[in-house]
C-alpha positions in Angstrom: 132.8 -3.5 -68.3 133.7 -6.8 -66.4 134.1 -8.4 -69.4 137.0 -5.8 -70.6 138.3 -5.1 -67.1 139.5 -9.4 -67.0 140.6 -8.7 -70.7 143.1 -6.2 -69.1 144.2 -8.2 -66.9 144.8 -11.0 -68.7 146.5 -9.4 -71.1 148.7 -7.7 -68.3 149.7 -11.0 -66.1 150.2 -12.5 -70.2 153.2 -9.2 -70.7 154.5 -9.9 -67.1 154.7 -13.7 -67.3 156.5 -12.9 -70.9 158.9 -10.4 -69.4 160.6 -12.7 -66.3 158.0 -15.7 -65.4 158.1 -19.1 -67.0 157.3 -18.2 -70.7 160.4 -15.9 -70.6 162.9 -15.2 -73.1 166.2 -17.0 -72.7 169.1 -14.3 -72.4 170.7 -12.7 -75.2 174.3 -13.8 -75.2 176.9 -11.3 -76.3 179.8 -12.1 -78.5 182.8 -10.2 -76.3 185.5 -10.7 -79.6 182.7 -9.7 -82.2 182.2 -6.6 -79.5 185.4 -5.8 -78.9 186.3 -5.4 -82.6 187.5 -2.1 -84.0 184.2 -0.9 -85.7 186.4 2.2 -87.3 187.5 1.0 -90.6 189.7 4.9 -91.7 192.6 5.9 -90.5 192.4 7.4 -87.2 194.6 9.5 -85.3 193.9 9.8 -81.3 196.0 12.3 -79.8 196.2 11.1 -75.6 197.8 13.7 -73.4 198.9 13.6 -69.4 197.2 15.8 -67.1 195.4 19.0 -67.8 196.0 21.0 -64.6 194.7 24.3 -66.4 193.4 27.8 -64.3 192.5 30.0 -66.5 192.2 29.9 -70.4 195.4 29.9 -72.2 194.7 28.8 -75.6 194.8 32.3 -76.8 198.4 32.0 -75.8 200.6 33.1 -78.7 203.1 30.6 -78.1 204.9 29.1 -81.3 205.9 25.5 -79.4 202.2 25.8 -77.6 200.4 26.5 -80.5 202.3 23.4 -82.1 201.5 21.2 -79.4 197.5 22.2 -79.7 197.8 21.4 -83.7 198.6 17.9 -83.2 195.2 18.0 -80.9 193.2 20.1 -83.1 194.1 17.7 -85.9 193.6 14.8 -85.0 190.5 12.5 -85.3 189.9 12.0 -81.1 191.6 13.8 -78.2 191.6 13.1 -74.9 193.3 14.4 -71.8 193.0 13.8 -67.7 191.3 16.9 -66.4 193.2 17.1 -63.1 191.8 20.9 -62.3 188.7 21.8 -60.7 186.4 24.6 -61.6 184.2 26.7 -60.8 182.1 30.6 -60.7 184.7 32.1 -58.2 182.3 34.7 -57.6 179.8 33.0 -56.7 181.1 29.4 -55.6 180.4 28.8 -52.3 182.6 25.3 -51.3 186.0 24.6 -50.6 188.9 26.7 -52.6 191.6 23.9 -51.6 193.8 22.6 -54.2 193.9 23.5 -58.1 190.4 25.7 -58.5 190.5 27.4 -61.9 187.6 29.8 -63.3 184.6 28.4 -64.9 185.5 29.5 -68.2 188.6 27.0 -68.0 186.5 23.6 -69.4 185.5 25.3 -73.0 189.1 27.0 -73.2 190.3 23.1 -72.5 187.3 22.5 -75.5 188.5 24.7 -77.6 191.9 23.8 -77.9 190.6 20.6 -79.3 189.9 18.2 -76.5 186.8 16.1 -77.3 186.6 13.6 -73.5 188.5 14.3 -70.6 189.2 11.7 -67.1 188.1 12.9 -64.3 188.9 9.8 -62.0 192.3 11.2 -60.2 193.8 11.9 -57.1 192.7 16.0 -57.4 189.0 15.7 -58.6 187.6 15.9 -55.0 190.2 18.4 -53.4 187.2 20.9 -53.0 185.2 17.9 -51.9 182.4 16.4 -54.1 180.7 19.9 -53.8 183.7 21.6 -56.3 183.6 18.1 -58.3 180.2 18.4 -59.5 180.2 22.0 -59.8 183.3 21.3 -62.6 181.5 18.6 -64.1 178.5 21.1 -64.8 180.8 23.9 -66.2 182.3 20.6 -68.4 178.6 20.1 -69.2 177.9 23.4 -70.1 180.9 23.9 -72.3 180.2 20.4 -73.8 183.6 18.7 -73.1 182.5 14.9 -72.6 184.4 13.6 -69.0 184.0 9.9 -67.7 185.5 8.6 -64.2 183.6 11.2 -61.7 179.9 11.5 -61.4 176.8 11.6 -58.8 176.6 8.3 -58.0 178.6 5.1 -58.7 176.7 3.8 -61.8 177.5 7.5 -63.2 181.4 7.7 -62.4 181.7 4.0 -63.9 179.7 4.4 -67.1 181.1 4.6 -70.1 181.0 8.1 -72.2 180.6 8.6 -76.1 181.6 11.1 -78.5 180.4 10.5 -82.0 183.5 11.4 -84.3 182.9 11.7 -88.4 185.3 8.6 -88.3 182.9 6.5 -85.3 181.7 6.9 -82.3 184.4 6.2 -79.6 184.0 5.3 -75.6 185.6 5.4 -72.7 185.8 4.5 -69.0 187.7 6.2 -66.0 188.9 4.9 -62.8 191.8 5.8 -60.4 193.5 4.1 -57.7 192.5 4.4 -54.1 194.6 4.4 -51.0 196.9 7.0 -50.1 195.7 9.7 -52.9 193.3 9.8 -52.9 191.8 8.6 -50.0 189.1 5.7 -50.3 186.3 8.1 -48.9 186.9 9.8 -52.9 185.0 6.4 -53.9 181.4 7.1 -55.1 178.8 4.9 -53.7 176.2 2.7 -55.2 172.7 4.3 -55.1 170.0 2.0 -52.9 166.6 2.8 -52.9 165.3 6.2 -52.6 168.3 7.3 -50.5 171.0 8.3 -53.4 174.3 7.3 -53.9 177.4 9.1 -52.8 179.2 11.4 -55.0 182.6 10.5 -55.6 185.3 9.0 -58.6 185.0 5.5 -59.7 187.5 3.9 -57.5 189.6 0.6 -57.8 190.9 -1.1 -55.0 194.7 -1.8 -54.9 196.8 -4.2 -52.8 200.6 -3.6 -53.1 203.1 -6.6 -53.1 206.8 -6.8 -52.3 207.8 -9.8 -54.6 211.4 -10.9 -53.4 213.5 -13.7 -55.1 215.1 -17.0 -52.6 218.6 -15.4 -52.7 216.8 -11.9 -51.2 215.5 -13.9 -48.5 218.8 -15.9 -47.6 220.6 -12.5 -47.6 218.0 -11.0 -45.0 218.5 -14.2 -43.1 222.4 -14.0 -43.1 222.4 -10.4 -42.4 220.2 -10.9 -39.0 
């Protein structure tokens, strides 16, 4: 038994020194231009739209010019939009009703009309604080509408989201701007430990600069 039990652990402090002590492997270095080729060899159509500030479902909507619109989605290979709405089981939702708060039947309408990955990084995805943001992202969830930009914790709103097409598989990443709107407090936080992360979008910081020419400074000068 002695015998075996210093097997073990030989064979243990052998896997750990193999893993990150001296015997470990050098890193793998990744080609960035091999990565960031286009893997999707087909023609492919990605239809991008603005903002989907959407309440209630309206793709049953028989609108000639609407139903046009929703063709080009429906046919194309990828679509993606920037789900600026919030929403939620009115009945029983229990947080803040401020801003746009549309039923929780709203995401799989917004799936239906041919949306495959949505945004949710943007100056209205914590109106109803980060209560009525994860309460939409589980009715996005539930309907199975891929979102990126918004999640539980930093690493979540940052990551990048899939959807495997029949053409590829295709990712992306969302962020908004911080500042005035929304405020920096919509960040999400990094999680440390055993004590969580903030819930919040992922956030980039953004310094503004007035960039004036020699003349534009003269003329300031002459005028005071």
């Amino acid at each position: 038994a002695a015998g075996a039990l210093a097997a073990a652990l030989a064979l243990t402090i052998t896997t750990i020194a193999g893993q990150g002590g001296r015997g470990a492997a050098p890193p793998v270095r990744l080609d960035s231009a091999k990565d960031m080729e286009m893997k999707i060899t087909e023609p492919f159509t990605l239809a991008s739209v603005g903002d989907l500030i959407i309440m209630r479902p309206v793709s049953q909507l028989n609108e000639p010019a609407f139903q046009a619109a929703l063709k080009i989605v429906k046919d194309s290979d990828f679509a993606v939009g920037n789900f600026e709405a919030n929403s939620a089981d009115l009945l029983n939702y229990n947080g803040p009703m401020r801003g746009f708060v549309g039923t929780k039947e709203t995401p799989a309408d917004v799936k239906a009309m041919g949306f495959d990955l949505v945004n949710r990084a943007n100056n209205h995805a914590i109106e109803g604080t980060e209560m009525g943001m994860l309460a939409t992202n589980a009715l996005l969830e539930e309907a199975g509408l891929v979102y990126a930009g918004s999640g539980k914790t930093l690493e979540d709103a940052r990551a990048a989201h899939f959807v495997d097409t029949p053409k590829g598989r295709v990712g992306m990443m969302g962020m908004t701007t911080l500042g005035f709107n929304p405020a920096s407090n919509a960040a999400a936080s990094y999680r440390v430990g055993n004590t969580g992360g903030k819930p919040g979008v992922n956030g980039v910081n953004l310094t503004r600069y007035e960039v004036v020419s020699g003349d534009q400074i003269a003329a300031l000068g002459k005028e005071g």
